[in-house]
N, C-alpha and C positions, 0 to 999 in steps of 0.2 A: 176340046173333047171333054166331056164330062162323065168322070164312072162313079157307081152306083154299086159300092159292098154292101151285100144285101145278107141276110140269116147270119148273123156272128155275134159273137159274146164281146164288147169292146169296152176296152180299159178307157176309161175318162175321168176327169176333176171325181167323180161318184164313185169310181170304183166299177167294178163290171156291170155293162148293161146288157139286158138283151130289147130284142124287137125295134132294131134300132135302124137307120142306113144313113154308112158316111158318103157322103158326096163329094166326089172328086174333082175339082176343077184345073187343067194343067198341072202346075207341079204343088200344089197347097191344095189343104182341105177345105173346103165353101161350107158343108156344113152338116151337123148331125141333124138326122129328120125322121119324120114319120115314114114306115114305106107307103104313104096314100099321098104325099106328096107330089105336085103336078110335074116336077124335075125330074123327077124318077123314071116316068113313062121317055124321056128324052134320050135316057141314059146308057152306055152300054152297061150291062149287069152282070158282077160276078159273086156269084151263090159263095158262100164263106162254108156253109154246109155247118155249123151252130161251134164252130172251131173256135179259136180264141183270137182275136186281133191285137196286136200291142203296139205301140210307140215303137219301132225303129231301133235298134238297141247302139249303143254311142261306148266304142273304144278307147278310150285316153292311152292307152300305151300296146301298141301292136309293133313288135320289132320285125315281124314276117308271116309269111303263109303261104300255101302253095307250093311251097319249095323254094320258097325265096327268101333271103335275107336284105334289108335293107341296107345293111350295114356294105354289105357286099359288091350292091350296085345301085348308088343311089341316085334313081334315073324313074322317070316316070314310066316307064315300063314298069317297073320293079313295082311303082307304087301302083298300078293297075292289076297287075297280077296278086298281090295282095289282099288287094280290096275284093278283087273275084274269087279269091279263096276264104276269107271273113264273112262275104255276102249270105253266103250257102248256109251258115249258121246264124244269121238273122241281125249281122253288124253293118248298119244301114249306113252310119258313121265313123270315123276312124284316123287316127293322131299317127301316120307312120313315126315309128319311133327310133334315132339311131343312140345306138349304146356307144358308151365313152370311146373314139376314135379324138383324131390330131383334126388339128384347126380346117385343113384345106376341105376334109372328107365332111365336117361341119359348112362350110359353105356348100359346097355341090348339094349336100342334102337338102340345105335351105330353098337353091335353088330349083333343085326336083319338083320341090314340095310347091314352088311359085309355079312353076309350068301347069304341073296338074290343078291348081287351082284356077288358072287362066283358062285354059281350058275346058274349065268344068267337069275335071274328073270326079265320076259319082261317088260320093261318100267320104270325099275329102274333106278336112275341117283344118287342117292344118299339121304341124309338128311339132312332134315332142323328144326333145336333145337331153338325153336322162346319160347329163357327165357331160365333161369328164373332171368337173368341179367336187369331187368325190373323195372319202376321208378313206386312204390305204387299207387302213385297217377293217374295214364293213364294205370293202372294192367285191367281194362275190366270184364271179366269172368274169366281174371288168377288166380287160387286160391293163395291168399298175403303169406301164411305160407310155402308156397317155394320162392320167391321171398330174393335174395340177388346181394351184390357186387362181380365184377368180377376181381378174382386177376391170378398174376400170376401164382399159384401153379395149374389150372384151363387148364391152356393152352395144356399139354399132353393128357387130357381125351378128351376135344373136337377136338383134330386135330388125333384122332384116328385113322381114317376111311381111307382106301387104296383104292383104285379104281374109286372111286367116289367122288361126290362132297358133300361140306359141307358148307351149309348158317347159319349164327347163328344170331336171331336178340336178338340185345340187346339194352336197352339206352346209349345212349353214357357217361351222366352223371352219370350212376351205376358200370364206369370201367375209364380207365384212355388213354389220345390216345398213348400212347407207348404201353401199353397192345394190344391195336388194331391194334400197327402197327406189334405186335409180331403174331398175330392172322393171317393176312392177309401175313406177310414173309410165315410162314408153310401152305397155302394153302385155310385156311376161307375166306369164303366172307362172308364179317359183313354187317349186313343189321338192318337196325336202326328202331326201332317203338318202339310202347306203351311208349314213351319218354315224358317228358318236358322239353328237351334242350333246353337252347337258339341256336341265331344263332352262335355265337361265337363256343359254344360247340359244334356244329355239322361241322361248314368246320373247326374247328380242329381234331375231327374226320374223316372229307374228308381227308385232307391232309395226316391224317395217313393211309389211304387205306380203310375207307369205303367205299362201296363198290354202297351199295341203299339202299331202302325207304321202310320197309314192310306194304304194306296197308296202301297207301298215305290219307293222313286227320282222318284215325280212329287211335284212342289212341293218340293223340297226341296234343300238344299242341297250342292254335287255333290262326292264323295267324292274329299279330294285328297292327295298325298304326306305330307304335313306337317301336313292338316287332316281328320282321317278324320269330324269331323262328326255330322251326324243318322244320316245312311247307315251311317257304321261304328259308330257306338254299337248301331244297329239288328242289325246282321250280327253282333258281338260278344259281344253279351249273350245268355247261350242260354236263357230264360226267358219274353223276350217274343215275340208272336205279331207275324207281317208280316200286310198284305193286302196283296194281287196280281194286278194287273191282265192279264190273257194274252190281248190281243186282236192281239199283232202291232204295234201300233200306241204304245202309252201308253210300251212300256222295250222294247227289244232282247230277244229271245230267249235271247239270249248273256249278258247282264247279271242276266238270272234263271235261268240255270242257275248262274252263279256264284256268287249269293246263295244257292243251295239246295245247297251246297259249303260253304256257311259255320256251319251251322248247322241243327239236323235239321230234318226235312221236316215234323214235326208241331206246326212253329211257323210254318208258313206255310196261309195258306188263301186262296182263292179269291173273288174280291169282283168283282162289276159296276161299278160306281160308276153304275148304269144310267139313262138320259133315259126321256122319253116316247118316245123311240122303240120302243124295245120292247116286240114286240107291236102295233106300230103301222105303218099305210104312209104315214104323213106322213112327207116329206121335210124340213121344217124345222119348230122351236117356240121360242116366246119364253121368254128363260130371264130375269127380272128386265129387263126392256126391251128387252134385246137378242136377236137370231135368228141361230138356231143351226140351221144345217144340215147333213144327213145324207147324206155323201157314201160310197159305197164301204164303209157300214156304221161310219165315223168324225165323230163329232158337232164340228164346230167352227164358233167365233163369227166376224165381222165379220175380226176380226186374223188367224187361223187358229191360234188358242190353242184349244187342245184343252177341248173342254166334256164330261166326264162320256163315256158309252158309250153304241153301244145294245149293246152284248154282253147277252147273256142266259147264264146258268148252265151251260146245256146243252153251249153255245159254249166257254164257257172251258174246261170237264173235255177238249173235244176238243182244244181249243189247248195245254191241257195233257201232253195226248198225242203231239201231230202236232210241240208246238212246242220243249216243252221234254224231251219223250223219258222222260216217266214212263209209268208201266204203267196202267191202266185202275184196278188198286186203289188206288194212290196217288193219283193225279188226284181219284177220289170221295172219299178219306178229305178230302182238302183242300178240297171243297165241302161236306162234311158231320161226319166226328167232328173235325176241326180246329176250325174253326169253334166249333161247338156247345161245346169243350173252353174257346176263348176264353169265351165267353159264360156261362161255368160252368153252363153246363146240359148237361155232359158225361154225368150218369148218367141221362138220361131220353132226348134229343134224338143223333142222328147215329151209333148203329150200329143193326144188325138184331142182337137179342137179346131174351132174354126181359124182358118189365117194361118195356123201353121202350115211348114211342109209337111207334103207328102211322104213321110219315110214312116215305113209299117213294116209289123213283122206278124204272119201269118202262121199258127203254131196251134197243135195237135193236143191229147188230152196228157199225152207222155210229154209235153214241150216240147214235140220235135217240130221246127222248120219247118213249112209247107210253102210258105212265098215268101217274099219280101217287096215293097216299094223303095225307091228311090226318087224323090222326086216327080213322085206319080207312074212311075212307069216300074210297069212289075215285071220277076225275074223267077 
């Protein structure tokens, strides 16, 4: 079956085009055309109505949605319900992510994660195990009584996973960089937070294949005159990628437009760190014993330690706009070919071109949502 998005403004290699029609073929795009094109008259035809098209937008770190926590029930149910709550805000792709739990709940998760991939559940890429390799002291909402050193014996359980991708963030000072560089030979991409490395410890964990930065400036140890740190090893090095949280709330507006002065834009992307709340109208959820309330759109615990988002996808490309003063194409590159470029599945995942998949997001002059693709088949 072949469709034919006809009248839309679409993001490409150029930047916005109009008078343009992508051609759908099964689950990949066949190709950008003229609409006088002989294919076209074949086609079923959906009027875009002069809307915006973008790339599919790609989550590296969703702990939940829907009202679900992954952490809670780590089952492909769980991970379907998710992705159908992400979907609706134009997250075509998505890393279920569990937060620092004990070893056992780290394999069920693994294995969640293998099923729905086996399966071809829409929007899977894999997962991302953030802990519980984590330095006590920048632990957040991590519950401390899972929280340990990362040895070698370690490496078989988390390189488990066949199909997909696997991010594990850890501190670099709770494991050793030969363990990292063993982590990143079989396949992990190590991603560094809730740290207090210095900078030494951190581009010697570069060096060994780390990879990026999970949620650049939170949990981490704060960039000083004399001690530039995790932060500055992060801003310094121009090869690894940041996540970024753009909810107004997690870092200063000010302090990430500064970071994206330091270092190009195509090394930062766009991350949730998302609750059950989104997609949800509960006001509060238990996050490992504790309840976490959602106040003014900001999830925090008992103490008023910040717990995870509900921000959604959608949310941040506008925050991106509104907050940090990027253009509409940069904002989406950073929810989708950034991303996707982390996750090396840059030649398949997060532009509109030919060959790629189908994963689209269909969006309004406010950036709200209007469709989404998956795989060619729209929702």
């Amino acid at each position: 079956m072949r469709t034919a998005l006809v009248n839309g403004r679409l993001l490409t290699a150029l930047g916005l085009v109009s008078g343009q029609t992508l051609l759908l073929s099964g689950t990949r795009i066949e190709a950008l055309v003229d609409p006088t094109d002989s294919r076209c008259s074949e086609a079923v035809i959906v009027d875009l109505k002069g809307q915006l098209l973008l790339p599919g937008f790609i989550d590296v770190q969703v702990n939940g949605g829907g009202g679900v926590l992954f952490n809670d029930d780590p089952s492909p149910e769980s991970i379907r319900a998710i992705g159908a709550a992400h979907r609706r805000f134009g997250t075509t792709g998505f890393l279920p992510t569990l937060i620092s739990d004990d070893l056992d709940a780290i394999g069920r998760a693994i294995t969640a994660v293998q099923s729905a991939l086996d399966a071809g559940m829409p929007g899977v890429l894999g997962i991302h195990i953030e802990g519980p390799f984590l330095n006590w002291v920048r632990r957040g909402v991590h519950d401390s009584k899972h929280l340990r050193l990362l040895d070698t014996s370690l490496v078989s359980l988390l390189s488990r996973l066949r199909g997909g991708r696997t991010v594990l963030t850890l501190a670099p000072e709770m494991t050793t960089p030969e363990i990292i560089a063993k982590l990143a030979a079989v396949g992990i991409l190590v991603s560094a937070g809730h740290s207090d490395a210095s900078f030494g410890e951190t581009t010697a964990a570069i060096a060994n294949g780390l990879r990026g930065f999970t949620h650049l400036f939170n949990a981490m140890a704060r960039l000083e005159p004399r001690d530039p740190g995790i932060v500055g090893a992060a801003l310094y090095d121009e090869k690894t990628w940041c996540g970024i949280i753009v909810d107004g709330h997690h870092v200063d507006p000010v302090m990430l437009k500064l970071a994206l002065r330091c270092k190009r834009h195509d090394r930062f992307m766009l991350v949730t760190d998302a609750m059950p709340a989104v997609g949800s109208t509960e006001p509060t959820f238990v996050l490992q014993g504790r309840t976490i309330r959602v106040v003014d759109g900001v999830c925090r615990d008992e103490n008023g330690t910040l717990a995870g988002t509900a921000l959604d996808m959608a949310a941040a490309v506008r925050n991106a706009v509104s907050m940090l003063g990027l253009d509409i194409v940069e904002a989406a590159r950073m929810a989708s070919e950034y991303p996707a470029e982390f996750l090396g599945l840059g030649s398949e995942l997060g532009r509109i071109a030919p060959g790629y998949r189908a994963n689209l997001v269909l969006m309004d002059d406010e950036f709200k949502v209007q469709k989404t693709w998956i795989e060619g088949l729209a929702s």
